[in-house]
LOMAR-938408 format. One line per field, with one value per residue: x, y, z of N, C-alpha, C, O, CB in turn. Coordinates in pm, 1 decimal, decimal comma, always signed. Each point is the difference from the previous one (the first is absolute). Glycine has a CB too. Layout:
n.c1 X; ...
n.c2 Y; ...
n.c3 Z; ...
ca.c1 X; ...
ca.c2 Y; ...
ca.c3 Z; ...
c.c1 X; ...
c.c2 Y; ...
c.c3 Z; ...
o.c1 X; ...
o.c2 Y; ...
o.c3 Z; ...
cb.c1 X; ...
cb.c2 Y; ...
cb.c3 Z; ...
***
This chain:
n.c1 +854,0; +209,0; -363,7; -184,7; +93,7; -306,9; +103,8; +163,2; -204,2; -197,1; +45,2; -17,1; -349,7; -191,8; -136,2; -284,7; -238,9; -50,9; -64,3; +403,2; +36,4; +286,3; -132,9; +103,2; +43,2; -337,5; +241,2; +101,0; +187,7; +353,1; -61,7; -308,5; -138,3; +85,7; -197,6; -240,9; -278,5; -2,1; -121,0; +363,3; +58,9; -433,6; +19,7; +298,7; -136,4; +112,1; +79,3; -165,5; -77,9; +303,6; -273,7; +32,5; +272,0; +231,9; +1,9; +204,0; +222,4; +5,0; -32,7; +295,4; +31,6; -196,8; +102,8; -44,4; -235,1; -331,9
n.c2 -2086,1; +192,8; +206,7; -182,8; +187,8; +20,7; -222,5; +482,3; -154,0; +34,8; +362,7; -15,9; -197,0; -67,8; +145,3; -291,5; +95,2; +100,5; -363,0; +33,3; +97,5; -17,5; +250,0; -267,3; +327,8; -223,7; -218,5; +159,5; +256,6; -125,3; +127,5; +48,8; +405,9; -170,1; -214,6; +116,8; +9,3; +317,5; -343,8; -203,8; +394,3; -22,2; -323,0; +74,9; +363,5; -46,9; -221,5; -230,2; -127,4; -163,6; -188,5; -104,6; -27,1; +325,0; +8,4; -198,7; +106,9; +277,3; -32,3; -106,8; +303,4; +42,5; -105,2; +314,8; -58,9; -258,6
n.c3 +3879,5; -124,4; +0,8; -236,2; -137,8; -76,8; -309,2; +76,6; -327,4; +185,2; +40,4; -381,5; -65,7; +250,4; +103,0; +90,9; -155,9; +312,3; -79,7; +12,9; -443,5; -32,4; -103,3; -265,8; +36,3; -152,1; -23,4; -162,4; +119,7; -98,2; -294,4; -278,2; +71,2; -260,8; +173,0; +174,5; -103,5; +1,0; +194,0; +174,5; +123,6; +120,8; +88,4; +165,3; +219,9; +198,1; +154,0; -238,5; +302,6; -27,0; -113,6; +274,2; -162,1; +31,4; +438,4; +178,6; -77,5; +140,3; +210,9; +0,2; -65,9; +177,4; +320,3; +7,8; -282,8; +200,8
ca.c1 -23,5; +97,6; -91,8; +41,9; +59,9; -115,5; +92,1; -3,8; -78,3; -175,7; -53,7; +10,2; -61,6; -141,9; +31,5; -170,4; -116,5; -27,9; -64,2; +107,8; -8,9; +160,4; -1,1; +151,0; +4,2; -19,1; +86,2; +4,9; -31,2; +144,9; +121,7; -102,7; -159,1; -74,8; -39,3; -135,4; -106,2; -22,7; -66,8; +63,5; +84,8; -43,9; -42,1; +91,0; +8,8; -56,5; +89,1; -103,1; -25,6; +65,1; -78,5; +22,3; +81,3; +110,9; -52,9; +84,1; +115,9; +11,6; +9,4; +118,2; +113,5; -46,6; -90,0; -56,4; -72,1; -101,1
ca.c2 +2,8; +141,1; +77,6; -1,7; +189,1; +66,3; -41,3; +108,3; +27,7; -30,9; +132,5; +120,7; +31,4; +26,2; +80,2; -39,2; +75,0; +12,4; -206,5; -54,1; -41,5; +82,5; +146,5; -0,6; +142,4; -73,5; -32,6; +26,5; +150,3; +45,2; +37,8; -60,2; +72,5; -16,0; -124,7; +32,3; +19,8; +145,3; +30,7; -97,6; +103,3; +58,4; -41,7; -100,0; +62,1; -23,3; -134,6; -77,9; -71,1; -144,0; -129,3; -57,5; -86,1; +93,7; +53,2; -101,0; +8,3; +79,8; -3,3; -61,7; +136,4; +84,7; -58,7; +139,8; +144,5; -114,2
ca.c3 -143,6; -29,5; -86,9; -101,6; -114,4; -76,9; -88,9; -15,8; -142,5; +45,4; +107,7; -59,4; -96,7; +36,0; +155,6; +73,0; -27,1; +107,2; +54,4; +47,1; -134,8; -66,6; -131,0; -163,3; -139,1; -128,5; -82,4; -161,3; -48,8; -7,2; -94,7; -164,3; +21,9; -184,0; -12,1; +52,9; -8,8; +83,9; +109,5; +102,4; +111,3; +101,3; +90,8; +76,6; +159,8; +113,6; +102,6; -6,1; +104,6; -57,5; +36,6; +148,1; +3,0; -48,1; +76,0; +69,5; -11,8; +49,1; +148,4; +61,7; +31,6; +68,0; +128,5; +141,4; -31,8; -13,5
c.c1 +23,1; -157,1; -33,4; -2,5; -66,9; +76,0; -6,9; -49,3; -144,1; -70,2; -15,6; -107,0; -124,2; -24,4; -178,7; -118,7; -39,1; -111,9; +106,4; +46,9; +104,6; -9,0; +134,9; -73,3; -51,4; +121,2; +16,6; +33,2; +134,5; +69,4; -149,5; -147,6; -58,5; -78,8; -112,9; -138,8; -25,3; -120,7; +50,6; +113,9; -163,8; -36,4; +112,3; +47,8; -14,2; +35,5; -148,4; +7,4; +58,1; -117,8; +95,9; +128,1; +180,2; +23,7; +77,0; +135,8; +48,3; +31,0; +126,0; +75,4; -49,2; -53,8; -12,9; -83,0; -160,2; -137,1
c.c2 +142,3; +43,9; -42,7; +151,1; -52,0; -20,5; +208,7; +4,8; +1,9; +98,5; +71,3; +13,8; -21,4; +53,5; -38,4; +106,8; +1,3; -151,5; -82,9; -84,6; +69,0; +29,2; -58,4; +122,0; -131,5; +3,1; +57,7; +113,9; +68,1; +64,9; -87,4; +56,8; -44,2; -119,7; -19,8; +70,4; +123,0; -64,3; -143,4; +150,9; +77,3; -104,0; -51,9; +151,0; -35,6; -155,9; -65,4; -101,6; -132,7; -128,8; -84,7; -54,5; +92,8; +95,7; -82,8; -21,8; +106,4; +37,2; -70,6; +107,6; +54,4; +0,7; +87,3; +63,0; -93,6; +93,5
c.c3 -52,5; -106,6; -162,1; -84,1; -94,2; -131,0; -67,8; -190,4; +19,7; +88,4; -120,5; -102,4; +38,0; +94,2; -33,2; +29,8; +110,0; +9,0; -42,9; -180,8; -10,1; -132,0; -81,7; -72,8; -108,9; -51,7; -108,8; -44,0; -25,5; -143,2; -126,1; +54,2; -134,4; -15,6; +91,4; -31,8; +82,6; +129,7; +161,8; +88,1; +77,5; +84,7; +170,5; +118,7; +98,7; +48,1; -53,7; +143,4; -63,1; +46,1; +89,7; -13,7; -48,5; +182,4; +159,5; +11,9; +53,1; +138,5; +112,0; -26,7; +20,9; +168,8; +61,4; -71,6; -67,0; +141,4
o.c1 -25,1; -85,8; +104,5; -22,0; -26,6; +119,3; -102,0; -21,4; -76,1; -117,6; -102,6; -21,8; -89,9; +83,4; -74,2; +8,4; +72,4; -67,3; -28,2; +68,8; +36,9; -21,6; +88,0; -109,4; +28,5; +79,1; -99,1; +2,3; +10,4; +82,9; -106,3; -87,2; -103,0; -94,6; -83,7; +28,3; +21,4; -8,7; -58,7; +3,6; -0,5; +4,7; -22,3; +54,5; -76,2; +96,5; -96,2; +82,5; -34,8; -88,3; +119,6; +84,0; +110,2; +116,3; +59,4; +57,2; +78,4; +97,6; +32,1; +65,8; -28,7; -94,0; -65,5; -75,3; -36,9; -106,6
o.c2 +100,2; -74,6; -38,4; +117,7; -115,9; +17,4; +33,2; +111,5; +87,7; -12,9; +66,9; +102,9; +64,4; +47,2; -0,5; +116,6; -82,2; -18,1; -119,4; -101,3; +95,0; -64,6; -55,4; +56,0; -114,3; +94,4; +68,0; +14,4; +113,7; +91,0; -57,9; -69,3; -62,0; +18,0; -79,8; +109,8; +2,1; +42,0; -22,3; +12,9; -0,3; +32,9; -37,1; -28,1; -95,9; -67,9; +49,7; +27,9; -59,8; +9,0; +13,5; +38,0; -54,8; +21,9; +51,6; -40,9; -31,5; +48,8; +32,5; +38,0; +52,0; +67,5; -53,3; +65,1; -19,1; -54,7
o.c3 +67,0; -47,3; -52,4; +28,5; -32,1; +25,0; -60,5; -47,5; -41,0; +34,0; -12,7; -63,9; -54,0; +77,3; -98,3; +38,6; +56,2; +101,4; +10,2; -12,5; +69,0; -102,6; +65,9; -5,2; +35,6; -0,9; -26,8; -122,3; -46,1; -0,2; +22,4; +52,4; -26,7; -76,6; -42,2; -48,0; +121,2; +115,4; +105,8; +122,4; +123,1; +118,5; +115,2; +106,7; +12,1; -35,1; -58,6; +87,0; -101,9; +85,3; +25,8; +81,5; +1,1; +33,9; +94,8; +101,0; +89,6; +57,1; +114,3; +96,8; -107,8; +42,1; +89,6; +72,4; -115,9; +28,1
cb.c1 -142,1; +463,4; -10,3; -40,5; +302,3; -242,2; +40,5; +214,9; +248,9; +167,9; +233,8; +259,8; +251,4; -129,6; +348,2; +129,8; -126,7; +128,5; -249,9; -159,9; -259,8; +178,7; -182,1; +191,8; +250,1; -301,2; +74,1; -150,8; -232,4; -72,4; +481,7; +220,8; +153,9; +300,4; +303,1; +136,4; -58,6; +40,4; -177,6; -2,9; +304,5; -63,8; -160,8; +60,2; +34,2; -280,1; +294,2; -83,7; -176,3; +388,6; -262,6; -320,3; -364,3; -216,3; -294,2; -220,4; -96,9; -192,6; -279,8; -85,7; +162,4; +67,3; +120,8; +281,4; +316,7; +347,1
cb.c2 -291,2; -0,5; +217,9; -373,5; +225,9; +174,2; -418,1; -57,5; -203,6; -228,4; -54,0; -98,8; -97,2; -187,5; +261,3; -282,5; +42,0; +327,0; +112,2; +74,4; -142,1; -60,4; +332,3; -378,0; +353,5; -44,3; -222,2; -144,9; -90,5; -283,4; +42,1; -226,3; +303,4; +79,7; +10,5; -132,1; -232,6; +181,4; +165,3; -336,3; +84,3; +160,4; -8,0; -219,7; +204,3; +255,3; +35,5; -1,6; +197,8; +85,6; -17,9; -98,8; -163,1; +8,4; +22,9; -32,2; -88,5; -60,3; -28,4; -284,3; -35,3; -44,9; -137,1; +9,2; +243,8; -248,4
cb.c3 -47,7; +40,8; +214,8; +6,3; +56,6; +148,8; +4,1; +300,9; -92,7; -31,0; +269,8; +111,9; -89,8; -161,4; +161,4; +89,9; -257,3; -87,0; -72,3; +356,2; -151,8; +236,5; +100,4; -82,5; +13,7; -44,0; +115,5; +100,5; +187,9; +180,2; +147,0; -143,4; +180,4; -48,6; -28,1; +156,5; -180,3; -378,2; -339,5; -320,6; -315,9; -230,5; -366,3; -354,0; -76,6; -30,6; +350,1; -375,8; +214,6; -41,1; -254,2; -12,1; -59,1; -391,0; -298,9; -149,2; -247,8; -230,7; -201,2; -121,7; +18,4; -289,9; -61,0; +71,5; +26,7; -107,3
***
C-alpha cells in the first residue's frame, strides 16, 4: 500500500495543537475592511480552534501530522 500525501494547501493553512485540535487564521480579514466593524477586524486576529465536524475534514488532508 503506497503512502498517502498530505494535500500541500491544508499544511500551508492549518496546523495542530499539542491534543491534536486544528488551529485556522479567521475568516473575513482579506480585502472590504471599510465595511467591517472595528470591533469584528479586532476581534478576527490571530487563529481560532476549528469545530469537530470542519476538524474532520481536515484531518483527511492531513494524515502524518496527527
Amino acid at each position: 500500500m503506497p503512502k498517502m500525501k498530505t494535500k500541500s494547501a491544508a499544511k500551508k493553512r492549518f496546523s495542530f495543537t499539542a491534543s491534536g485540535r486544528v488551529k485556522a487564521g479567521v475568516a473575513g480579514k482579506r480585502h472590504g475592511m471599510i465595511k467591517r466593524t472595528t470591533k469584528f477586524t479586532r476581534q478576527a486576529t490571530g487563529t481560532m480552534i476549528l469545530n469537530a465536524s470542519d476538524e474532520g475534514i481536515v484531518k483527511k488532508y492531513m494524515p502524518y501530522n496527527r
